[in-house]
N, C-alpha and C positions, 0 to 999 in steps of 0.2 A: 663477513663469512663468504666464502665463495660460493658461486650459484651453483654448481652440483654437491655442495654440502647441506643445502638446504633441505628439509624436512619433504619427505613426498616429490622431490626435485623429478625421479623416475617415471614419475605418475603421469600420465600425457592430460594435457591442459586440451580441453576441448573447447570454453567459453570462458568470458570472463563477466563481472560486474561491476558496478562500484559499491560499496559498503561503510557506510559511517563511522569514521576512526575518532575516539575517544583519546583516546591517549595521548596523539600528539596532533590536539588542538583543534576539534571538530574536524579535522578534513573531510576527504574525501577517501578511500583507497581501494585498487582493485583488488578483487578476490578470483581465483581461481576455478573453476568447475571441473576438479580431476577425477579422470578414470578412474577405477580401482578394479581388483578381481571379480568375479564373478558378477560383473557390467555396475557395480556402485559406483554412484557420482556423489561427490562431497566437494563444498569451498572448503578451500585454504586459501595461504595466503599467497599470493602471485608476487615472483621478483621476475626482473630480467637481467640480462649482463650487462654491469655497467661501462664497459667497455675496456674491462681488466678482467673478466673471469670473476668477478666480484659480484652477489646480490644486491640489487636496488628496487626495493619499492615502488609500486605504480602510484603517488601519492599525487590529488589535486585539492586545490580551494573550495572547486564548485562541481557541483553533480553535473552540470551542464557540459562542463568541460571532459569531468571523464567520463560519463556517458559515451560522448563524442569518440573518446577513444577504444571504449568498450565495443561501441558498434562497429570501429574498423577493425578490430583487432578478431570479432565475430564474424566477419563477412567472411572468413574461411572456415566456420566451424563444419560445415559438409567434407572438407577436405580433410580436417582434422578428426572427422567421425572415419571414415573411409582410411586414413593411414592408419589409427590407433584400432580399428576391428575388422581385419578381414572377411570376418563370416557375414554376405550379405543380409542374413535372417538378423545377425544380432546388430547389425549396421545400421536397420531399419527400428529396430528395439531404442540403443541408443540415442539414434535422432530424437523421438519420441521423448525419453526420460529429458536430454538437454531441455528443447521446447518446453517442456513441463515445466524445470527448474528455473530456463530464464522468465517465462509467462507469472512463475508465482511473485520472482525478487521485484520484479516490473511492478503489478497488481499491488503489491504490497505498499511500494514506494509511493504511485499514484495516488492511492488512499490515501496515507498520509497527509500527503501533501496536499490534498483536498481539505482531510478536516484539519489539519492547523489554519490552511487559509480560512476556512469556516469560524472556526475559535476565535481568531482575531479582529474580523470582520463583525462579528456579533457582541464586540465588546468596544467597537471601535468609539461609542458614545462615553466612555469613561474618561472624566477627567485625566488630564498628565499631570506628574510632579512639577514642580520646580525645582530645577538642577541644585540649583543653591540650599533649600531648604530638606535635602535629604540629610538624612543626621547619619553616620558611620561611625558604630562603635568596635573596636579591636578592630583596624583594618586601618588602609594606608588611602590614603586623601586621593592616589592615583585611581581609587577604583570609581570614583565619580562619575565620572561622566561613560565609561562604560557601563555603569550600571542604569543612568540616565537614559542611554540608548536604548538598553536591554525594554525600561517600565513605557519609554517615549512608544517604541513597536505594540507589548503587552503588557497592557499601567496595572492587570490585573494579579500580575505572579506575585506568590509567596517566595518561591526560592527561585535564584539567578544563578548561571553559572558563568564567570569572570576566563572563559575558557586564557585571552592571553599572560593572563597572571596566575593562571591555577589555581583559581579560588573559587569558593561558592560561598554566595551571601544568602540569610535568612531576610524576610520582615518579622520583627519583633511587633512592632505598635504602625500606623500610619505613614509615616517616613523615617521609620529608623531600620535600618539594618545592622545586621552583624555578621562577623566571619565563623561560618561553622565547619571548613576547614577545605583542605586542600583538594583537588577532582580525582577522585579516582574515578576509572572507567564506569564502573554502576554509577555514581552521583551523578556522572556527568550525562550519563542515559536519563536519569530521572529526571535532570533540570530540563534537557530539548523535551521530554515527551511532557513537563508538566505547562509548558505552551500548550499546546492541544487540547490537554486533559482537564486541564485549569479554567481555559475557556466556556465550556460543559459544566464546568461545577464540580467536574471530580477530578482524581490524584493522580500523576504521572508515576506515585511510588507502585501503584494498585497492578495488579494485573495485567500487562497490559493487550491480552485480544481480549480478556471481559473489557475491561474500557472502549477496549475499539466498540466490540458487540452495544452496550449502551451509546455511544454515540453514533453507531447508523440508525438507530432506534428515533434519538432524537432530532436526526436530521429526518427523517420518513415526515413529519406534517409539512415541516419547509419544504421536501421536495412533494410534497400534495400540493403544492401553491402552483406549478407549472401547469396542472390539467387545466388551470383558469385561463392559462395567459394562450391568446388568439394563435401566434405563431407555436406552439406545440400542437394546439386544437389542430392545425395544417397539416402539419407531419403526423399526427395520428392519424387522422380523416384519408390521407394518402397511404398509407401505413394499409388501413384495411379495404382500400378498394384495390388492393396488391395481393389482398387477401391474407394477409400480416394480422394475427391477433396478440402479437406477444411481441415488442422491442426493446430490446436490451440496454442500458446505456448506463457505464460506470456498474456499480452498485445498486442499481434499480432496475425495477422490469414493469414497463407498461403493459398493463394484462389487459384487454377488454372481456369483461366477465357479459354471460347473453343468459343470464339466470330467471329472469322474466322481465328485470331491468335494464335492459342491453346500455354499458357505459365503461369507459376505462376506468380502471383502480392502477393502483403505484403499489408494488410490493418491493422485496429486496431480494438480493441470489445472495447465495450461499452454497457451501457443501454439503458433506456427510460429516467432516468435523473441519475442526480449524485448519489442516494440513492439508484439507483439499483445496484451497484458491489456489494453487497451482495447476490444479486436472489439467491436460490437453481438453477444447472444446471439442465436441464432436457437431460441426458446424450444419452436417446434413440429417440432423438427429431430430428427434421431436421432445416434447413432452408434456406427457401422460399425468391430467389433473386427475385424482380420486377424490378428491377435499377443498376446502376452502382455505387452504393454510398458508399464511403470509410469509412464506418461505420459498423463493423457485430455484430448487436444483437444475444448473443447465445438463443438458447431456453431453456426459466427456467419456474418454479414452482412456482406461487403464495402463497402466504401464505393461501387462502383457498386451495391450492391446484388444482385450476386451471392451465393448461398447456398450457401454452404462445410457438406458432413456433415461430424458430429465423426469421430473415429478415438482409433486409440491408437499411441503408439510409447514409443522409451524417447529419456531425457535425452542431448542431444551425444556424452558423454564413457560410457554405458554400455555401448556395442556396439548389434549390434544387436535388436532385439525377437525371443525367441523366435516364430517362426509358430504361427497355428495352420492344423488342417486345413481345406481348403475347406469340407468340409462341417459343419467345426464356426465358420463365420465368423458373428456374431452381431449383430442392426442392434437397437439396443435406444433406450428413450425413456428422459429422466432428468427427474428432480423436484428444482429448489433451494431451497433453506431461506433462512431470513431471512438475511443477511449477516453481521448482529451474534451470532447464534447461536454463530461459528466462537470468539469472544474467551471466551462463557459456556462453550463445553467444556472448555477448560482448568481452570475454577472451578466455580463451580455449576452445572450444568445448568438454563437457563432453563422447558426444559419439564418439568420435574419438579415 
């Protein structure tokens, strides 16, 4: 098809991302961040010209690589914001919604990517098969040793998906597998997230931000393990003579609670619902404890641009946040850490 026949082609491309292609074979592929009327931004699918007036797919292997591309191809979105809205009010709007949208797809990715390395790492004591002794019923002798790969990485999954043959195999018993049929795009979603899922004890078929929600749950006592270790004690300890009682990092918020017990706790950030790990932060913002609730909303930025203080409360399903007293209600600033920092706590600490 050619490139101005394509769908939304009119639509001005502000940013791009990468996004996981199912279909043709786990890649990689970019997605588009276009305008729309009345300032909505929506992904589509992003083509370029292939150098015939033709569309071509932004398609890679690895998130590494189109990242790499996403990011050059972003280093003009100020300019793309500026040619696609004249009006400097709404110029300033836009900026805003983009940041929003790239910060959520980013946050979202990063997680991930965290707890599948989690998942794997905490299963890493599980026997491997033997190539030879997996049994393959209804299925072609080629899917061996891809499938060998697949248990050698995660010995612990029920279902594989054979992305170069278009196949996904069940465990029926110990080492026997079978063919229960070809990838369609959902199947093929269910096998990558049942890595993660699987790891945990639960189902890549399930839900999957309750799943996430249960596995930041279950990582909260492992990341309790860091308040022990000497080098956080350092960065804490410097943290509050900065006068810092709150530091952000990944997924987690080191709180020092001064309740009559003065000592840091590990809580978790969150929004107002699933659709807010996108907010814009609002970096010079505070927030306003009334409770003891193991939930820290940071303070962000509306898309009109209203400025939301953070708080605290607790998760849906925990009741509700013990109070505290009025006079011990506390409005504090916080300090975040590099992003990638939150993947090094599990392994090496980078600042050590």
């Amino acid at each position: 098809m050619r490139l101005d026949q394509m769908p939304y082609h009119s639509m001005p491309t502000l940013a791009v991302l990468p996004f996981r292609q199912f279909s043709i074979g786990w890649t990689w592929q970019l997605r588009a961040l276009k305008l729309f009327p009345e300032s909505q931004l929506s992904w589509k699918r992003y083509s370029y010209d292939n150098g015939s007036g033709h569309a071509r797919a932004a398609v890679f292997t690895s998130y590494e690589e189109a990242i790499e591309a996403a990011d050059e191809f972003n280093s003009r979105t100020s300019e793309l914001v500026a040619q696609a809205v004249p009006d400097p009010v709404l110029q300033s709007s836009t900026a805003l919604k983009v940041e929003k949208a790239l910060t959520a797809a980013r946050r979202i990715h990063a997680e991930e990517e965290l707890m599948e390395r989690e998942a794997i790492k905490r299963n890493a004591h599980l026997p491997r098969p033997n190539m030879q002794e997996l049994e393959l019923h209804n299925t072609m002798e080629s899917l061996r040793q891809p499938l060998y790969q697949e248990l050698e990485r995660a010995p612990y999954l029920e279902i594989v998906a054979i992305p170069r043959f278009n196949m996904c195999l069940r465990r029926t018993e110990d080492q026997t597998w079978e063919q229960i049929g070809a990838l369609s795009p959902k199947r093929s979603q269910i096998c990558l997230r049942e890595v993660t899922a699987k790891g945990f004890g639960l189902s890549g078929a399930d839900h999957w931000g309750r799943t996430k929600a249960q596995i930041r749950a279950l990582l909260l006592p492992r990341a309790n393990q860091l308040l022990q270790l000497a080098s956080v004690k350092q960065m804490l300890a410097e943290a509050r003579m900065r006068g810092q009682r709150v530091v952000v990092c990944g997924g987690f918020v080191f709180w020092y609670e001064d309740d009559g017990v003065p000592r840091w706790v590990l809580k978790n950030t969150g929004g107002e619902s699933s659709s807010d790990e996108g907010n814009t932060l609002w970096y010079e913002g505070t927030i306003l404890s009334k409770n003891h609730g193991r939930i820290v909303v940071l303070p962000y930025i509306k898309e009109n641009g209203e400025k939301v203080q953070g708080h605290t409360k607790n998760a849906p399903h925990d009741g509700k946040a013990l109070p505290r007293h009025r006079d011990q209600y506390v409005t504090l600033p916080f300090e975040i850490l590099d992003g990638d920092l939150m993947i090094g706590l599990f392994g090496e600490l980078h600042y050590e």
